[in-house]
MARZAFI-306017 format. One record per residue (C-alpha): x, y, z; residue in one letter. Coordinates in steps of 0.25 Angstrom, whole numbers, plus 2048, in hexadecimal, padded with zeros to 3 digits. Each point is the difference from the previous one (the first is absolute). Layout:
XYZA...
# end
This chain:
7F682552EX8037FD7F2X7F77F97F5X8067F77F7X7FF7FF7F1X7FB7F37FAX80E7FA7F7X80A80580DX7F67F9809X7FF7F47F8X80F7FF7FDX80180180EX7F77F4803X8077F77F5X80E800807X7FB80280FX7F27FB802X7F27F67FEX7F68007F4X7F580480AX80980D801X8008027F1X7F780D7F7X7FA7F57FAX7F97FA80DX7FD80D805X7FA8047F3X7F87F1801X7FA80380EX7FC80F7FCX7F67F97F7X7F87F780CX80180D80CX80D803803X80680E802X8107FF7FBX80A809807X80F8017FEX80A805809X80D7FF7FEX811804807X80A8067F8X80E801802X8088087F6X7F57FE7F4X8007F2804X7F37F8806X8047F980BX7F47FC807X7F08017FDX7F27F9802X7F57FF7F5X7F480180CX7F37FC7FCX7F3806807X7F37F9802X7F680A803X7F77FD80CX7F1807803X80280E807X80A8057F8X80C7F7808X8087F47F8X80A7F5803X80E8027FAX8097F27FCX80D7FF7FAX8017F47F9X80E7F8801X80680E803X805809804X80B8007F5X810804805X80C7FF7F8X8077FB80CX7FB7FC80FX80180E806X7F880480DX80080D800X7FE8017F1X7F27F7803X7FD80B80AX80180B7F7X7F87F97F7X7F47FC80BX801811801X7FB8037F2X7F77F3801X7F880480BX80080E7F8X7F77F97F6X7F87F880AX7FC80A806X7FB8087F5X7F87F47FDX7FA80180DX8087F0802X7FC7F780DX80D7F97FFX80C7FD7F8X8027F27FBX80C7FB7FAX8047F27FDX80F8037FCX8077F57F8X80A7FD80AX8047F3805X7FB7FE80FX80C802809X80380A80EX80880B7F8X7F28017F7X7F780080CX80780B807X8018097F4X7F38007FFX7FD80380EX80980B803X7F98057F3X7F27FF806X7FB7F47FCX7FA7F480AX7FC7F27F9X7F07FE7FAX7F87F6803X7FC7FF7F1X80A7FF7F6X7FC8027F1X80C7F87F7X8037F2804X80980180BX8097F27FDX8027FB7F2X80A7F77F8X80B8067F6X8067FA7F5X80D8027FCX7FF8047F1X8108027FFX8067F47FDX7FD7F87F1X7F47F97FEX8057F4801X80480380FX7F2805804X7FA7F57FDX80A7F7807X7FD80880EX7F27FC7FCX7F97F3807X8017F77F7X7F27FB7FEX7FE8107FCX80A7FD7F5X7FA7F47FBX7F2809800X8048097F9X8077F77F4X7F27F9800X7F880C7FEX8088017F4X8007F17FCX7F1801803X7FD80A7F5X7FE80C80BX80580E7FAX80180B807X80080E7FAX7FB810801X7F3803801X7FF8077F2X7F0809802X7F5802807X7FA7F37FDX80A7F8806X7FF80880CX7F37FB801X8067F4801X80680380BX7F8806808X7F87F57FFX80B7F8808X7FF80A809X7F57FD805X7FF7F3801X80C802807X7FA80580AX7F57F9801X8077F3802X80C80680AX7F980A805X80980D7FEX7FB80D7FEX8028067F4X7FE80E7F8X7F68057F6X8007FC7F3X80480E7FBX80B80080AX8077F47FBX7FB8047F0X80780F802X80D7FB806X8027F87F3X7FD80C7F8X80980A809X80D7F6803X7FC7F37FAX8057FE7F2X80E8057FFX80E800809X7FA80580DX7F67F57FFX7FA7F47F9X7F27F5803X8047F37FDX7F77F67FDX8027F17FEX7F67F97F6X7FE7F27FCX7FC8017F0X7F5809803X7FD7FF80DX80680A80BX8067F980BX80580B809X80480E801X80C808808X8038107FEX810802802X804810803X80F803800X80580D808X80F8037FFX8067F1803X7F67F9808X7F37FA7F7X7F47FE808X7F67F37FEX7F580A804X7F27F97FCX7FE7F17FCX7F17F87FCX8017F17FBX7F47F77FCX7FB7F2805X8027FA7F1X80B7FA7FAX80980180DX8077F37FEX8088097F5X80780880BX7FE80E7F9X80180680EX8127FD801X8008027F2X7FB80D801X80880680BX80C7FB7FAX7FC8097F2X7FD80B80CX80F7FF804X8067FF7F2X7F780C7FDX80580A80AX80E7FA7FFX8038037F1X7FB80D806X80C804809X7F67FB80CX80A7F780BX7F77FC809X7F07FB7FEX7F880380BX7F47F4803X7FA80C808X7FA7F880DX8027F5808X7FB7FD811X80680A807X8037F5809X8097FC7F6X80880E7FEX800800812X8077F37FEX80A7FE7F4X8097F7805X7F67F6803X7F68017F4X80D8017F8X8017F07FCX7F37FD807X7F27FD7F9X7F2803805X7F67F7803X7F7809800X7F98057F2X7F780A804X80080E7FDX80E8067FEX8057F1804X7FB7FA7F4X80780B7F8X80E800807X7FF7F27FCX8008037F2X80A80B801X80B7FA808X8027F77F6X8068097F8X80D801809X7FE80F804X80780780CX7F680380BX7FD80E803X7FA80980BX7FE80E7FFX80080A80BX7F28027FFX7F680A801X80180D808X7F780A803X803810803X7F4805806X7FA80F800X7F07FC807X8017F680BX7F1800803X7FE7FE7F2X80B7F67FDX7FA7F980BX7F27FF7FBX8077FC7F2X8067F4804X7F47FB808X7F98027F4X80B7F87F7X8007F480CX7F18007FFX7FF7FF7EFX80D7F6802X7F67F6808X
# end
């Protein structure tokens, strides 16, 4: 088993994996109960494959163990992934872990399903990341990204700006305030779930306020509008929390804002911007969702509405997959988690 040392780890991570691999985002769920392991394969000197594991302690000593979008492999290697499952399930098991979660940040398709079978895993009922999501293609000129756009999402976002809407970072704690404020009234009107105050406050401090990431807020003279907090890791940025206001939405700060969230991450080397979530359904179906518009609005509907319009390529992800050490107690875990899900 090998450790990995924080700067190899996340040089490794910028040209082969996810933010939610990244020191940073382990460091950032250390503070709310996480436990962070790393393990890691060498080849010659050379890390070749790893997983940053996070463990949520349970009552009598036991945990849960999850991978978030990882494991992370230099290259799509079976037998590499089973050596690397070894030395994962040498640190789950010191941690007394139930199971092994990972959500790797692999497109959905057969020769990603049977590597991780043959490496243990069987699919979960309960995924942790969106599943199915919309990328944007950051690559080509400005100009061209817009033009992929539909074109009342163009014309909204030339009248934020004609409408006197200015988006910018959030610049202290005040005006983070601001936008938790949002937050909850966010929620309040679309019903979402959303995180504690101190959770969203310390990932501004932690990652919010330089290259890996930024809070954005739109505001009409004095008044905020709407918020959205981009994260970049390696060349995908991710458009991970977003909160908007019932005043003032005639101005259109919403298309405004993702558009600044786009030019952001991509005057930051970022190729792609992640919308992060959309009906699975969708991601199940790409073809047909691929020109088509819901009619429905609620829930994730309403929000793939919005998104689509940003011309992005539809996504599906092979999922969630568990590894499991405790079947009586995986069992009695995932009655609980379909019992708090109802």
């Amino acid at each position: 088993m090998h450790m990995v040392s924080d700067p190899e780890w996340d040089a490794f991570v910028e040209q082969h994996g996810h933010f939610l691999q990244t020191g940073v985002w382990g460091a950032f769920k250390s503070q709310f109960g996480w436990v962070v392991e790393r393990v890691g394969i060498f080849r010659q000197g050379r890390l070749v494959a790893g997983a940053q594991v996070l463990f949520r302690p349970l009552p009598l000593g036991f945990s849960i163990a999850y991978v978030p979008r990882g494991p992370v492999l230099a290259h799509p290697d079976p037998d590499l992934l089973v050596e690397l499952v070894r030395d994962m399930d040498g640190v789950a098991r010191r941690h007394r872990a139930i199971f092994l979660k990972v959500e790797p940040h692999w497109e959905d398709a057969p020769e990603a399903r049977t590597i991780l079978r043959a490496a243990g895993f069987q699919p979960s009922p309960h995924s942790v990341q969106p599943r199915s999501t919309l990328l944007v293609d950051l690559t080509p000129a400005p100009d061209e990204i817009l033009a992929r756009m539909k074109s009342k999402w163009r014309y909204n976002i030339r009248l934020a700006r004609r409408k006197g809407v200015i988006v910018r970072p959030v610049q202290n704690e005040v005006e983070v305030d601001h936008f938790l404020a949002l937050m909850k009234e966010t929620a309040r009107r679309d019903g979402f779930p959303i995180h504690t105050d101190e959770y969203y406050r310390r990932a501004w401090q932690m990652f919010g306020q330089g290259d890996t990431g930024v809070l954005l807020m739109a505001w009409y003279k004095d008044l905020p509008l709407a918020g959205i907090f981009v994260v970049r890791g390696g060349t995908m940025a991710i458009y991970m929390y977003g909160a908007s206001g019932a005043r003032e939405r005639h101005r259109m700060p919403n298309h405004l804002l993702q558009w600044e969230g786009m030019m952001w991450a991509r005057e930051r080397g970022a190729r792609e911007y992640d919308l992060w979530g959309i009906p699975d359904e969708v991601g199940a179906r790409p073809e047909e969702w691929a020109k088509r518009t819901p009619e429905r609005t609620d829930g994730l509907w309403g929000v793939f509405r919005f998104k689509q319009g940003f011309g992005g390529r539809i996504v599906r992800m092979v999922g969630a997959w568990d590894r499991v050490y405790h079947r009586g107690l995986y069992y009695v875990f995932r009655q609980f988690m379909q019992w708090r899900s109802r």
